[in-house]
C-alpha positions in Angstrom: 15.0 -27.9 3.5 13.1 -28.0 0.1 11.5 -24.8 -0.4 8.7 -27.0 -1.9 8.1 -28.7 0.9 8.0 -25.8 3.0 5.1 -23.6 0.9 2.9 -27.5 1.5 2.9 -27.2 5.4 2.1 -23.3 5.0 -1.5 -24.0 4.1 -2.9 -24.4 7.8 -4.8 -21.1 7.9 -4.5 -21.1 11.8 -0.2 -20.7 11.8 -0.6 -18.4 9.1 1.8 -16.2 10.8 4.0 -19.2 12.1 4.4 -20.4 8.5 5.3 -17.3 7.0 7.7 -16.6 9.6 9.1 -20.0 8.3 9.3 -19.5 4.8 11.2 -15.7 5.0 13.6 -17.8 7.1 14.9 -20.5 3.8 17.9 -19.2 1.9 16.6 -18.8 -1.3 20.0 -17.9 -2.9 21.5 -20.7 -1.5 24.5 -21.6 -4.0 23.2 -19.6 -6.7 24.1 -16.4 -7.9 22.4 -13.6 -6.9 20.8 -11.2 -9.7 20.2 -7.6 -10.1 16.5 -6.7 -9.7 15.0 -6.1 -12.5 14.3 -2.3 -11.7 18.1 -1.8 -11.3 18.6 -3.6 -14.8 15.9 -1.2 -16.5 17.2 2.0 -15.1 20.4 1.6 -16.6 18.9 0.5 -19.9 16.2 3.8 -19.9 19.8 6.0 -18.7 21.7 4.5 -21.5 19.2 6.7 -23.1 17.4 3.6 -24.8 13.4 3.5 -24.9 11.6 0.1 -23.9 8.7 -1.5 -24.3 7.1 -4.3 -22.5 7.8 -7.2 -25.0 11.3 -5.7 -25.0 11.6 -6.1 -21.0 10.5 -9.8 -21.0 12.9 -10.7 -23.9 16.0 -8.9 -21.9 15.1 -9.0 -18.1 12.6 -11.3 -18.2 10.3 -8.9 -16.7 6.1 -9.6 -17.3 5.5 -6.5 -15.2 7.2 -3.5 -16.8 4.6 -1.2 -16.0 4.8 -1.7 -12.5 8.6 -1.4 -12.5 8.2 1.8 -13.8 5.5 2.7 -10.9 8.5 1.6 -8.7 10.9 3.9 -10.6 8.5 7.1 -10.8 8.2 6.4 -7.3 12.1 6.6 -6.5 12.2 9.4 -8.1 13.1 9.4 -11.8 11.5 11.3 -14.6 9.6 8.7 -16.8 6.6 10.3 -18.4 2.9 9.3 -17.9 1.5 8.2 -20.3 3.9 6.9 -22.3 5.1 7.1 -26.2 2.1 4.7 -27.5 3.1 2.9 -30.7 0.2 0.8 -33.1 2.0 -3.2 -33.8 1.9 -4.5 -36.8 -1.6 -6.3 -35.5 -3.2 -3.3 -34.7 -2.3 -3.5 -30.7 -1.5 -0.3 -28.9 1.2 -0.4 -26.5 3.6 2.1 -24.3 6.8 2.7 -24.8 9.0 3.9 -22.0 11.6 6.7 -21.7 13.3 8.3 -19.4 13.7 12.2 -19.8 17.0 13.8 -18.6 16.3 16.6 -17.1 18.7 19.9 -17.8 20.3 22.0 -15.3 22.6 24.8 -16.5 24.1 25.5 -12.8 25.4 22.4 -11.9 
């Protein structure tokens, strides 16, 4: 089963449901190794105590949404503040840079 071949018969707009139903069914993975997800990958990078920005994430995790992984991470929980560190390129260009604050807590 090609997965291919599968995403050409899901374009009948009447077995929408039948067709999806199909497709979550093909083992993706299938003899490959399987990856960490990318918002695993920059969590431990931002921990490490390492800023990123969103060139940096697509050389490294080959991430092209790092401002949405950071949604996902601000969801879960973690102290990343909003807006970000904004740096000027060499071009002129403004863009974030991301960092996760640890937090201090004299009781524990």
């Amino acid at each position: 089963m090609d997965l291919f071949t599968e995403i050409g018969k899901a374009t009948n707009p009447n077995s929408a449901k039948n067709d999806l139903k199909r497709l979550e069914s093909i083992p993706f993975f299938e003899g490959k190794k399987k990856t960490i997800p990318q918002w695993k990958q920059i969590l431990v990078w931002l921990q490490a105590g390492k800023s990123l920005t969103s060139l940096e994430a697509l050389r490294m995790f080959n991430c092209l949404n790092l401002k949405g992984r950071i949604f996902d991470l601000r969801k879960k929980g973690y102290n990343i503040p909003n807006p970000a560190e904004k740096i000027k390129t060499s071009s002129g260009k403004w863009i974030a840079k991301y960092k996760l604050v640890k937090e201090y807590f004299p009781y524990f």
